[in-house]
C-alpha positions in Angstrom: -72.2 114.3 44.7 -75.2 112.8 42.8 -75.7 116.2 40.9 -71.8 115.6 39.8 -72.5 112.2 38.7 -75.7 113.0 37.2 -73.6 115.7 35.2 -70.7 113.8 34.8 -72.7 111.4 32.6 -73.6 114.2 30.1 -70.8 116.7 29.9 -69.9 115.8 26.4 -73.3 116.0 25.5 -73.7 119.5 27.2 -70.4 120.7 25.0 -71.7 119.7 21.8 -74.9 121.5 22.6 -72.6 124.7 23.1 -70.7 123.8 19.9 -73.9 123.8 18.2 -75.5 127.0 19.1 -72.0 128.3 19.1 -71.8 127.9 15.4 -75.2 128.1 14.8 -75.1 131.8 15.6 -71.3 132.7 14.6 -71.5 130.6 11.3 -71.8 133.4 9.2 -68.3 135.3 10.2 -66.1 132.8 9.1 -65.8 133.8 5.8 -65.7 137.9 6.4 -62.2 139.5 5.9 -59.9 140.6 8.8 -60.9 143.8 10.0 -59.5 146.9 9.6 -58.7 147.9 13.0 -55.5 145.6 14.6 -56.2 142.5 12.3 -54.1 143.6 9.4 -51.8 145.8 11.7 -50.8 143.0 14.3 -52.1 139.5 12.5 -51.9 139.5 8.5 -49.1 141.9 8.0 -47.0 141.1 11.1 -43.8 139.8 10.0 -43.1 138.5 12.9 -46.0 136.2 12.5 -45.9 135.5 9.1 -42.4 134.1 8.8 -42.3 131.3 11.4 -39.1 130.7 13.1 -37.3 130.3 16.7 -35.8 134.1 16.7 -39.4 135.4 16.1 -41.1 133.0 18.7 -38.7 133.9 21.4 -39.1 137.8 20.3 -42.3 138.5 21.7 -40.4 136.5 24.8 -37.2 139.1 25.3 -37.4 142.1 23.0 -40.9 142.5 22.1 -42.8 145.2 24.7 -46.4 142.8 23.8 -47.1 141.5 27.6 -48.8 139.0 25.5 -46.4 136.4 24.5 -48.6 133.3 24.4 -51.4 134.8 22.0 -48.9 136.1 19.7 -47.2 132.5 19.9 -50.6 130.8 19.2 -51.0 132.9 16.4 -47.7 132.1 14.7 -48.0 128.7 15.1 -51.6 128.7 13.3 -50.1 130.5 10.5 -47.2 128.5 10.1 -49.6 125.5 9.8 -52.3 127.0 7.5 -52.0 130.6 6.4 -52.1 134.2 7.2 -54.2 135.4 4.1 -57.5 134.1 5.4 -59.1 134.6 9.0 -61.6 132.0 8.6 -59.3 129.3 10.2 -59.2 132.4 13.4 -62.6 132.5 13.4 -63.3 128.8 13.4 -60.7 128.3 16.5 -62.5 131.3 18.5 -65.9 130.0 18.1 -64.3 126.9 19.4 -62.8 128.7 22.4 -66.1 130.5 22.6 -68.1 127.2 23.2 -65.8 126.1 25.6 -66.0 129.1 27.5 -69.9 128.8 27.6 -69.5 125.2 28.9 -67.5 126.3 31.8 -69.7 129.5 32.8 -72.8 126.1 32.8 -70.3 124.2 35.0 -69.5 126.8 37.3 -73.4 128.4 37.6 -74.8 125.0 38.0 -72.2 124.5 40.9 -72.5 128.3 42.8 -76.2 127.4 42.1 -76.5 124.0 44.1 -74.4 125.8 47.0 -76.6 128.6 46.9 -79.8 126.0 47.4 -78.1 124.2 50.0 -76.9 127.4 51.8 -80.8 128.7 51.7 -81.9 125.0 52.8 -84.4 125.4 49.7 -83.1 121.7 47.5 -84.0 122.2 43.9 -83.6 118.5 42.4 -81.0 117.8 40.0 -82.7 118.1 36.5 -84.7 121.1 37.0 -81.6 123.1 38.8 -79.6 121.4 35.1 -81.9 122.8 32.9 -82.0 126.3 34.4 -78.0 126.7 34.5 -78.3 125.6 31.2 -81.2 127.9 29.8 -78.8 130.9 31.7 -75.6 129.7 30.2 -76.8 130.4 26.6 -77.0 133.8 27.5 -73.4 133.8 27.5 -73.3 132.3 23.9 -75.1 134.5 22.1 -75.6 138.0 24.5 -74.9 140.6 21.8 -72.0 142.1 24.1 -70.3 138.7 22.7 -70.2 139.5 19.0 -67.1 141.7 19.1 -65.1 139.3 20.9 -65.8 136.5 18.8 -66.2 137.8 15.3 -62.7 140.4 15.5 -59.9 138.2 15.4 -57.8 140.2 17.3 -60.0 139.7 20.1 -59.2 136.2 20.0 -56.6 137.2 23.1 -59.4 138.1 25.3 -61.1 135.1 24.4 -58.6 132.8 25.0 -57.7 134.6 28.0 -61.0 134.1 29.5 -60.6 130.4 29.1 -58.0 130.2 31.6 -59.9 132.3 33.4 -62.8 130.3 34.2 -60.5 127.3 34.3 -59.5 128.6 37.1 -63.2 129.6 39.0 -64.2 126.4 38.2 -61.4 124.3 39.7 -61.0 126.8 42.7 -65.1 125.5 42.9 -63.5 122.1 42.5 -61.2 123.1 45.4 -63.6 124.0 48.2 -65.7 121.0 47.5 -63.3 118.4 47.8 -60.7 120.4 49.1 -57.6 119.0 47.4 -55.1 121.4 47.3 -54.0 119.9 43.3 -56.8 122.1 42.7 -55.3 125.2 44.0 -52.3 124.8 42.4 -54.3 124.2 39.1 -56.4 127.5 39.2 -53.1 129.5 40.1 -51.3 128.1 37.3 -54.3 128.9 34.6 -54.2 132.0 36.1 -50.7 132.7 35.4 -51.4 131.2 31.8 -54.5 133.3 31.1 -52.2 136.6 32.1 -49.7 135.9 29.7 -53.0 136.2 26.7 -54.1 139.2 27.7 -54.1 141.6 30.8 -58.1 141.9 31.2 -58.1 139.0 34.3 -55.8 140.2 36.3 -58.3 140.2 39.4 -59.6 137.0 39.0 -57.6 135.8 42.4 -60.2 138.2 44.2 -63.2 135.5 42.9 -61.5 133.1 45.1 -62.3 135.6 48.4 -65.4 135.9 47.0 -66.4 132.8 46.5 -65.2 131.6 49.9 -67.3 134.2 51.6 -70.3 133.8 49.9 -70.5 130.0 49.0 -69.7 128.8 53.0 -72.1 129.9 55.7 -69.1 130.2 58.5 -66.6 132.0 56.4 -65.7 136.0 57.3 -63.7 137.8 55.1 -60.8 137.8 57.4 -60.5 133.9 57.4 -61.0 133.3 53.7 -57.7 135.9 53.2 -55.7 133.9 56.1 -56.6 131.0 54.5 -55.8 131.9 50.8 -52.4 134.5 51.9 -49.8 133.0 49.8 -52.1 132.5 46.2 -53.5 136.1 46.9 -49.9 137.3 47.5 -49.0 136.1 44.6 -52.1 137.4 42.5 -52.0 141.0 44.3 -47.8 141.2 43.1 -48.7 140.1 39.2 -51.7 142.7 38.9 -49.4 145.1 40.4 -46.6 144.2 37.9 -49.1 144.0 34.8 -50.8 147.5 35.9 -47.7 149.3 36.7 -46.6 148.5 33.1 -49.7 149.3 31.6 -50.0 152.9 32.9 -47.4 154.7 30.7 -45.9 158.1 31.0 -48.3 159.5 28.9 -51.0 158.5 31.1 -49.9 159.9 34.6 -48.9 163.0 31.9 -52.6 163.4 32.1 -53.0 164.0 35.9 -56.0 162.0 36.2 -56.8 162.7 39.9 -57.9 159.9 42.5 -61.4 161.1 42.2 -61.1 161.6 38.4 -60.6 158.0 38.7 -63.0 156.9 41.0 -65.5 158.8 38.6 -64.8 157.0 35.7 -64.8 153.8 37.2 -68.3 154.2 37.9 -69.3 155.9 34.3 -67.6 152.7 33.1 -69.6 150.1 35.6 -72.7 152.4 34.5 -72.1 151.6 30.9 -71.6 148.2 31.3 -74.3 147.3 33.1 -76.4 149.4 30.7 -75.1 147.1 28.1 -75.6 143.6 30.0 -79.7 144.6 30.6 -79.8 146.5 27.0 -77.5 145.0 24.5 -79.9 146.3 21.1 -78.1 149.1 20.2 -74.9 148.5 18.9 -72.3 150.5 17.8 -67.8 150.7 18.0 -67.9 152.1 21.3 -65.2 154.9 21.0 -67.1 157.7 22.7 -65.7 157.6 26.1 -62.2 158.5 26.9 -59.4 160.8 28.5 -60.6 163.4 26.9 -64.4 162.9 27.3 -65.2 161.2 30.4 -66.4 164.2 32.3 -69.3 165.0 29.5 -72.5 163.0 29.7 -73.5 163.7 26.3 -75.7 162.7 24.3 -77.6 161.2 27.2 -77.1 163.4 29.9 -80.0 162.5 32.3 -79.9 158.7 31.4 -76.4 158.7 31.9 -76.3 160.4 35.5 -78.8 158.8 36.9 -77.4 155.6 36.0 -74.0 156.5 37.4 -76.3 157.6 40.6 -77.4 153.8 40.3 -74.1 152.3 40.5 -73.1 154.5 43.4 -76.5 153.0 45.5 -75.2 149.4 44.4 -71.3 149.8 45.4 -73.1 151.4 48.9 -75.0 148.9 49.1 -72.9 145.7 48.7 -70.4 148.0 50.9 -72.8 147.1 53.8 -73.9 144.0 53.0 -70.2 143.0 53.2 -69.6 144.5 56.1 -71.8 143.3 58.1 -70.5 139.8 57.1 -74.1 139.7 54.5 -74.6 136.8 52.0 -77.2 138.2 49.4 -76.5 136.2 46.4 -77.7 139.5 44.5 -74.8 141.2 46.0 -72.9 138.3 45.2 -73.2 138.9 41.6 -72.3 142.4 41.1 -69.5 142.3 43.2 -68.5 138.8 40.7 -69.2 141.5 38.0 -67.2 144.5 39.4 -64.0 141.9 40.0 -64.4 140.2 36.8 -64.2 144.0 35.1 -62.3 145.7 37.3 -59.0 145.6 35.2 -60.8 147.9 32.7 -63.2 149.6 34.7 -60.8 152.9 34.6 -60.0 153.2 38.1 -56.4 152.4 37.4 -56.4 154.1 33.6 -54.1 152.3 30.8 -52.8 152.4 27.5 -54.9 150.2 26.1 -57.4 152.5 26.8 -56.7 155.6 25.3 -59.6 155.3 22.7 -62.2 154.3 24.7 -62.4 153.3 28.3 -65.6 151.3 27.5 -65.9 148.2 24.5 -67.9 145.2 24.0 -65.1 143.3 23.8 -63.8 144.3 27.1 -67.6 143.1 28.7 -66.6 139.4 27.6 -66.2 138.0 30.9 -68.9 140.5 32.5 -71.7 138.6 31.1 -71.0 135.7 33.1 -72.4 137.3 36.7 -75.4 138.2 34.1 -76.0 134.7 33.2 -75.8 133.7 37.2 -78.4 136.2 38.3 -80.9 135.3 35.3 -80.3 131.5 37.3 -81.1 133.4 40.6 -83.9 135.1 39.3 -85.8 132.7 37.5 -85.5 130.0 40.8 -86.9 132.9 42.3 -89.5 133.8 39.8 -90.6 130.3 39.8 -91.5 129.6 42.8 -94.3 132.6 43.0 -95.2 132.5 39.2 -94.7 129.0 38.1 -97.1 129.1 35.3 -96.1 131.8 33.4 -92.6 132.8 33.9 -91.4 130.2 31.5 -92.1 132.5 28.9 -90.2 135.4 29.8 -86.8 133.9 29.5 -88.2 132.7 26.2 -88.9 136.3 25.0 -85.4 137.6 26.7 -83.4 134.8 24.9 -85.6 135.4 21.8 -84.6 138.5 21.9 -81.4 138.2 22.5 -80.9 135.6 19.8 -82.1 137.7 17.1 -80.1 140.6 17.8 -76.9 139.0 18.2 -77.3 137.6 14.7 -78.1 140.9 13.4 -74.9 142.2 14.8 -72.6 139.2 13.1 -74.2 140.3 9.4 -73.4 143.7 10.4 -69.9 142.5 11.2 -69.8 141.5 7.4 -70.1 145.0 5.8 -67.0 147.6 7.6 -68.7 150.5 5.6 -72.2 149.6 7.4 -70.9 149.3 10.6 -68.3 152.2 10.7 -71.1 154.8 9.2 -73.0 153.4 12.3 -70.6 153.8 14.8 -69.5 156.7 13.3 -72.6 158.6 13.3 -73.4 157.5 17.2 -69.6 158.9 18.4 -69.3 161.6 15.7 -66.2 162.7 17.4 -64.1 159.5 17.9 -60.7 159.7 16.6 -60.4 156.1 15.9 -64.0 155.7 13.8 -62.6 158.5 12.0 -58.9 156.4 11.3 -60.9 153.6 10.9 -63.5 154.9 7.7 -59.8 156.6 6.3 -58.4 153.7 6.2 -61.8 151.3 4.5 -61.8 153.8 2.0 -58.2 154.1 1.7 -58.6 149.9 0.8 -61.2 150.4 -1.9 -59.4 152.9 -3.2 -62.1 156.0 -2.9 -60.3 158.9 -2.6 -63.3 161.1 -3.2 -64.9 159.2 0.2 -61.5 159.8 1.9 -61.1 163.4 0.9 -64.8 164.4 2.0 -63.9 163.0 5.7 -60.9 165.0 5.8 -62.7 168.3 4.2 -64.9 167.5 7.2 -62.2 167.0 9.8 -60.9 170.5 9.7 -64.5 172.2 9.4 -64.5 171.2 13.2 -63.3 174.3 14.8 -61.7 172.6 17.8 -58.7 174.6 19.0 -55.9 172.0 20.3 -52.9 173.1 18.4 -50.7 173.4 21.7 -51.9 169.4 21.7 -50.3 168.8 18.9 -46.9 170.8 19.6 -46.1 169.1 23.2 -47.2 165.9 21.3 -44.5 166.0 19.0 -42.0 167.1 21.4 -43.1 164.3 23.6 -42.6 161.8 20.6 -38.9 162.6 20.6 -38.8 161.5 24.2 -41.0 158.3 25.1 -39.8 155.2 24.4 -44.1 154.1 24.2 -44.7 155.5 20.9 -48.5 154.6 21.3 -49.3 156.1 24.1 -50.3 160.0 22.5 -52.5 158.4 20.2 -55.7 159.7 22.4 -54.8 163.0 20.6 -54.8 162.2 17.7 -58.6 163.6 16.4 -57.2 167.3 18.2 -54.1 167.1 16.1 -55.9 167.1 12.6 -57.9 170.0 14.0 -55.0 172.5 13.4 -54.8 175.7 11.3 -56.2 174.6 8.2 -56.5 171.5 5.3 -52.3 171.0 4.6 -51.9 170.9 8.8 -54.2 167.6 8.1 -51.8 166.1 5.6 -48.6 167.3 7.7 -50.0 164.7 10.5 -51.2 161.9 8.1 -48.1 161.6 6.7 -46.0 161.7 9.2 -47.7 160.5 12.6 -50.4 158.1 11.0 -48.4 155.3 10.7 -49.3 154.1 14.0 -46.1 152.7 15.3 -43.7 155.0 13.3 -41.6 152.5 11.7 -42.9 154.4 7.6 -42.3 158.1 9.7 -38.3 158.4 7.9 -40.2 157.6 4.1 -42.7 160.1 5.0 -40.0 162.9 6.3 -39.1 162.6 2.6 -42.1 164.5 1.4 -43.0 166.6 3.8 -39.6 168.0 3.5 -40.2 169.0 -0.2 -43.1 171.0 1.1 -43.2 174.5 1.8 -41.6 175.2 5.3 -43.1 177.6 6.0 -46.1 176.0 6.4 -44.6 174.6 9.7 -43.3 177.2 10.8 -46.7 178.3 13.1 -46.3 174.7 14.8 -42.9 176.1 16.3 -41.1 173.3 14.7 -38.5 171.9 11.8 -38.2 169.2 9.6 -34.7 168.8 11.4 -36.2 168.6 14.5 -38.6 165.6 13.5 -35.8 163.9 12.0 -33.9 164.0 14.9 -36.8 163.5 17.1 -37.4 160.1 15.1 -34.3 159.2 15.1 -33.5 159.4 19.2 -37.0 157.4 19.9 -35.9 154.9 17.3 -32.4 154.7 19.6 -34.2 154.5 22.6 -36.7 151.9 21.5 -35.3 150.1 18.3 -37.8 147.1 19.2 -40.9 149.2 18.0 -39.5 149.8 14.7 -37.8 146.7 14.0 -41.4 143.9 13.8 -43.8 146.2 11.8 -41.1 147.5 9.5 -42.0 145.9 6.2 -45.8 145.5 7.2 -46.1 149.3 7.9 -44.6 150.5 4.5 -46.6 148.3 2.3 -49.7 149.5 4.2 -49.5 153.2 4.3 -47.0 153.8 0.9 -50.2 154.1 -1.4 -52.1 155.9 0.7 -49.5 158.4 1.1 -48.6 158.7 -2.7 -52.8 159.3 -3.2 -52.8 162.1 -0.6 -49.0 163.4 -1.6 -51.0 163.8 -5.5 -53.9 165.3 -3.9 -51.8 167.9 -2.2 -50.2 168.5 -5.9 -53.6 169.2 -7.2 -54.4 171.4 -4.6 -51.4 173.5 -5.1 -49.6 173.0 -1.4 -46.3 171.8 -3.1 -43.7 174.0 -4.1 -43.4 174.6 -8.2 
């Protein structure tokens, strides 16, 4: 209780430290554009956010198929107040968000921390056990994992998510210290909040098992779930909801096998905690996915033996576990593998046709990384206490300088796609991504090289592309075959390339009846060795718009200002190269 008073004293003090550094290191993003990816798509150019009303708030509510309701709320009411033609004022909120978060990962360390001292009967006092939560806590600001999260708006979600999140650790800590059950009801309820921002902490119920187990010398496993039925209950029914929506069609179209699943779950925990211990190298992370999680390439040896790693770690907190173990180093990774486990592949998802790995999935990750740098350096400490100060110095040095490197990278798309591009030369959506930069400063020449290069990839999927379309005509998750879409372009020869950009680029479909326009004035019998008709796309189009009118209906005027210049460029490019009819 004095270590809560002592606290108590200085919290605001603490959170304007957090602010600080916060800023300090984010400063610099505030006035970059929105980015390419999802900011224009869902943010800027979303009607539905840009024209406030009560219809379009309750939309994402009823009609809209977002899951999401209370970020894309948030984000109409922030435009309504200021404006949708800047992301500065995004920016400014999420660092906000982002500090806060920080100050609850202190909170929460500092409290597992003094539990873990008492448990081990080994009192640290109060300012020294402070300081080193503290010290660890800033690894959460500015760990270079972070700067995707905070610096893309559209990741605001998972930051605001995460909030609620550790809201909800923090009062469930609240809960077995002074064991109010106002507390429970508290954590459940920002829980149920956080959800409704963003999918990625579905598990966090499971923290509240865990943290029974390990924080109380006499609890077993058994009692903490007797003890916590009706909450867990309730969490174990919500993730079930949330993941049996978020596994589409297209998804289980892909047979991805138990152990197909099992094995990416662990190439995902490999990568992750690759990226928590070496954050330096940093690129759009769009390399592993449905169709490449069985190759270990580039890295072959490096990557097996770490997946060999995590294997020996799952073993051996398996044991630990069961033989009713409280190794506050097994304590972290299994606070790491709940925190991820939404994303970790082991139950695949839409969101994840891309990639199954991203930095800005890794958000709440770093927070079991900023408990065992606690751990370690009490540890450390104790046998080296003269010169271990200076190696969290050097880590958080380090650390600091990278993570502002990566925020000025942040401020130049071309710099960073070419990057990212050139470490996952074949990732579909780096390759959307650099179209559509170019596409906004108007370099054709840029945009016709990248395609010139697209079909000198000999990469045979036509049949892909074929049950694709077909499949189109008969989903009603018009996202969901978007995995494919690199293997499509890869067809035939250069006019096969335009076919798809015209007509399947536009992401959700709603431009695909202006584009039918001009592919029909081309020669048919170019499509003709796709085994398909104009007719048949129109009609295709037209029954997925009847089965799922909401997917056409937000975007609509968004979608045709975005791609109609792009597609009169490539419609006179395709003039100029002769493939139109005289």
């Amino acid at each position: 209780m004095n270590l809560e008073m002592f606290l108590n004293r200085k919290n605001s003090f603490y959170f304007l430290l957090f602010l600080f550094v916060s800023f300090f290191v984010f400063a610099q993003s505030i006035g970059y554009d929105f980015f390419i990816f999802d900011d224009l798509e869902y943010l800027k150019n979303n009607y539905r956010l840009t024209h406030f009303s009560s219809a379009n708030f309750l939309w994402f509510w009823t009609d809209a198929n977002t899951k999401t309701p209370l970020f894309f709320n948030f984000i109409q009411l922030i435009f309504s107040t200021w404006s949708n033609q800047s992301a500065s004022i995004l920016r400014i909120i999420n660092i906000i968000v982002h500090a806060a978060n920080s100050f609850l990962v202190f909170k929460i360390i500092l409290n597992i921390m003094t539990k873990f001292s008492i448990q081990e009967e080994e009192l640290i006092e109060p300012g020294k056990l402070t300081f080193i939560s503290l010290v660890s806590s800033l690894i959460f600001v500015f760990h270079p994992t972070q700067v995707e999260s905070v610096v893309w708006v559209y990741s605001m979600r998972g930051v605001l998510a995460s909030f609620f999140a550790l809201v909800s650790i923090y009062t469930y800590l609240k809960f077995l210290d002074l064991k109010e059950k106002k507390y429970i009801i508290i954590a459940s309820g920002a829980y149920i909040v956080g959800m409704l921002f963003k999918f990625s902490i579905a598990a966090i119920p499971a923290t509240f098992i865990l943290l029974d187990y390990f924080l109380d010398k006499k609890m077993t496993i058994k009692k903490s779930v007797m003890k916590h039925w009706i909450v867990l209950s309730f969490g174990v029914c919500f993730f079930f909801i949330f993941t049996y929506e978020y596994t589409s069609e297209y998804v289980s179209g892909l047979k991805i096998s138990n152990l197909d699943a099992i094995f990416i779950m662990l190439r995902t925990s490999s990568h992750y905690i690759k990226k928590l211990i070496y954050p330096f190298h940093y690129s759009l992370d769009y390399g592993l996915n449905f169709k490449t999680y069985k190759s270990f390439l580039p890295n072959v040896w490096q990557s097996r033996l770490s997946v060999l790693a995590v294997v020996m770690m799952n073993i051996y907190s398996l044991r630990v576990v069961l033989i009713n173990g409280k190794n506050s180093y097994v304590f972290c990774y299994l606070f790491f593998v709940i925190l991820m486990f939404p994303g970790l592949g082991l139950i695949p998802h839409d969101f994840q046709y891309s990639s199954f790995v991203a930095d800005r999935y890794l958000y709440l990750g770093v927070v079991p990384l900023c408990l065992l740098a606690a751990i370690v350096t009490v540890k450390m400490l104790r046998i080296y206490p003269a010169i271990f100060p200076f190696v969290p110095a050097i880590i958080i040095g380090g650390l600091l300088i990278t993570c502002f490197n990566l925020v000025r990278l942040w401020g130049d798309s071309e710099e960073l796609f070419y990057k990212s591009y050139m470490s996952n030369i074949n990732s579909d959506m780096l390759y959307e991504g650099m179209i559509a930069y170019y596409d906004k400063k108007n370099d054709l020449e840029k945009i016709n090289y990248l395609m010139w290069l697209d079909t000198k990839k000999q990469i045979k999927h036509r049949q892909s592309y074929i049950e694709f379309v077909k499949y189109l005509g008969q989903s009603k998750r018009v996202r969901d075959g978007l995995i494919t879409i690199e293997a499509w372009k890869q067809t035939i020869d250069f006019v096969d390339v335009l076919y798809f950009y015209l007509y399947l680029e536009a992401k959700l479909f709603s431009y695909a009846e202006k584009q039918l326009e001009v592919i029909s004035k081309l020669n048919p019998e170019k499509l003709r060795p796709l085994g398909i008709t104009v007719n048949e796309l129109r009609a295709m189009l037209e029954k997925s718009k009847k089965e799922a009118p909401a997917i056409f209906s937000p975007w609509e005027q968004m979608t045709r200002l975005k791609y109609k210049p792009l597609s009169e460029r490539l419609r006179a490019e395709m003039e100029r190269r002769g493939y139109l009819p005289d």
